[in-house]
N, C-alpha and C positions, 0 to 999 in steps of 0.2 A: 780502502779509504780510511783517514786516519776518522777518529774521535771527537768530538767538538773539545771535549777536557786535553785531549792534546793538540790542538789546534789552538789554545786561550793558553799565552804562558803568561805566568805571572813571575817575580822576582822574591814572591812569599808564598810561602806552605799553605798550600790547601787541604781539605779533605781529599779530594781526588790522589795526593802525594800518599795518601797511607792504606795498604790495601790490610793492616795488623796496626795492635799499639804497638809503639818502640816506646824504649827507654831511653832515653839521650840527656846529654852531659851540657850543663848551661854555659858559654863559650862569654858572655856579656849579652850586654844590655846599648842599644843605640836608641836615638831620636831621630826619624826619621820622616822623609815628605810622603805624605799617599800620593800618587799617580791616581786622579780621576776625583780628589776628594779639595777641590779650590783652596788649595796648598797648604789643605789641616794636615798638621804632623802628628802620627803616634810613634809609641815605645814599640820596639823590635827587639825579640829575642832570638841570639843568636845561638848553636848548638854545633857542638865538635862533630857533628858525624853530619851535619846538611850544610850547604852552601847557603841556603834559601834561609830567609829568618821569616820568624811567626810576628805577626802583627799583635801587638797586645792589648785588650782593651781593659776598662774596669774590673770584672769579674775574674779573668786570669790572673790581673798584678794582686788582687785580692790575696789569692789562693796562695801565691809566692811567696808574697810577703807573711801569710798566715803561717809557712812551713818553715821560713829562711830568714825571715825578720825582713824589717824595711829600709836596710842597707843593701841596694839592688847588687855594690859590690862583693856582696858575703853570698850573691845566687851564685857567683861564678865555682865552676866544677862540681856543683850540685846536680844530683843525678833526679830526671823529672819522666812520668808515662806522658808521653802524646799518645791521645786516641781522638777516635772522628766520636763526636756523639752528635744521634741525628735530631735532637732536638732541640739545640741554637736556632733562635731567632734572629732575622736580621729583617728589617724597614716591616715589621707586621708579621710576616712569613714563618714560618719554621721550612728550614731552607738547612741546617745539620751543620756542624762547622767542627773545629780542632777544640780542645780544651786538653789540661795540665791536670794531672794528678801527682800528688811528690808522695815520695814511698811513705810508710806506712814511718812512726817510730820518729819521726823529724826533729822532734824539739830535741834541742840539745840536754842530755845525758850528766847528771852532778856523778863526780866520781865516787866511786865505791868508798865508802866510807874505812876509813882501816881498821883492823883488827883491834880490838881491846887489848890496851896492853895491862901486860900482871903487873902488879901492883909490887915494888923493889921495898924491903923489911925497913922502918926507917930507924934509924942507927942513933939518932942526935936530934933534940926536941931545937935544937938550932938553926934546923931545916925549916921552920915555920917563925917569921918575923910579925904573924897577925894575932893580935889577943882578940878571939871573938868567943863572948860569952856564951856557952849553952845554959 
């Protein structure tokens, strides 16, 4: 006999979908209709390795935007952990749900500053067009 979790498909990532955290790769970002929710639309995240997109709510776009900036276009091919964590609450409950971890290191990196350069003998006080008094 099957499962009541595989008996209830949904079109969106659940807990039930991760038996491990994955790593996955952010595919975009859509708007889209909930089924069951009197035609409130949320933001869906899509990911190269699932068909299914995650439903997003406040606290996840949070986390995104805290790691990747709030150009939802600049998540794309950004690599994020899905894990189940069993302490989401939903209508009162704590009932466990998906949440978004982005690796460690995310802010973007100012490039290595370059080497000092030596300093070339200077030849000709004609090199210097500023009279600044010491």
């Amino acid at each position: 006999m099957p499962k009541v979790s595989d008996m209830i498909q949904s079109k969106f990532l659940r807990k039930e979908d991760f038996d491990e955290d994955r790593i996955m790769t952010i595919r975009g970002v859509k708007l889209e209709d909930m089924p069951g929710d009197d035609g409130q639309q949320k933001w869906v995240l899509y990911f190269r390795e699932e068909a299914k997109g995650m439903a997003l709510n406040v606290t996840t776009i949070r986390v995104l935007e805290k790691a990747f900036g709030d150009d939802s276009d600049q998540w794309v091919g950004k690599k994020v952990k899905v894990y189940v964590d069993p302490n989401v609450s939903f209508g009162g409950r704590v009932v466990g749900g998906l949440r978004l971890m982005p690796p460690k290191n995310t802010a973007p990196r100012a490039p290595a500053p370059p080497p000092p350069e030596e300093r070339a003998p200077v030849t000709s006080d004609d090199d210097f067009s500023d009279d600044i008094p010491f």
